[in-house]
N, C-alpha and C positions, 0 to 999 in steps of 0.2 A: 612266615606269617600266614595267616590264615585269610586274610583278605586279597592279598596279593599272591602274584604263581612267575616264576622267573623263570620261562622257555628259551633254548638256545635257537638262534640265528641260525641258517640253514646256510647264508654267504659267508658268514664268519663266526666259527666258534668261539671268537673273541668276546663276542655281543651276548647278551642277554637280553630279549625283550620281555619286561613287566606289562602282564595283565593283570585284572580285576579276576577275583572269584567270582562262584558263583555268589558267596556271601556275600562279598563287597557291592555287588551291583543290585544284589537286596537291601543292604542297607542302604545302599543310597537311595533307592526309590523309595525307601521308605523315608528318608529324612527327607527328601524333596517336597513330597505330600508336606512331611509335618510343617514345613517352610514354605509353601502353597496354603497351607490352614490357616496359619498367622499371619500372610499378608493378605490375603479377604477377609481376616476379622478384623484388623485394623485399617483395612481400607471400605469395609460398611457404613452407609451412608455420608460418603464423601465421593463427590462428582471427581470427573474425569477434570475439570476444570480446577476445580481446587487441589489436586493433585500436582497437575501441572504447575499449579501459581508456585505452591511450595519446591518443586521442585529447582524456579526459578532464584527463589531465596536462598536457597541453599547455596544455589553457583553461586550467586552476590557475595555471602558469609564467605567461601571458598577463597573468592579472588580476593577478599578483606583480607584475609589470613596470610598471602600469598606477597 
């Protein structure tokens, strides 16, 4: 894969440790921003308050559900 790189373990060549690429850790900061864009666009002109209240509702629905 190109986003991931499978390095062997130094205490066991049993093991493979998975890291990120360099791509992969581009792409994610890139989609992080774009997911940072979209919750300040839809969180403009809505207080910290009214955030909260909603967030309150939600648990309520939640625990309806439950």
């Amino acid at each position: 894969s190109d986003l991931i790189q499978r390095v062997p373990v130094a205490e066991d060549a049993r093991l493979k440790k998975i890291i990120l690429t360099e791509k992969a850790m581009i792409l994610n900061e890139n989609i992080s921003m774009a997911i940072n864009s979209v919750e300040n666009k839809l969180s403009e002109n809505i207080t910290l308050e009214e955030i909260n209240v909603f967030y309150r509702v939600l648990d309520k629905i939640r625990n309806n559900l439950e």
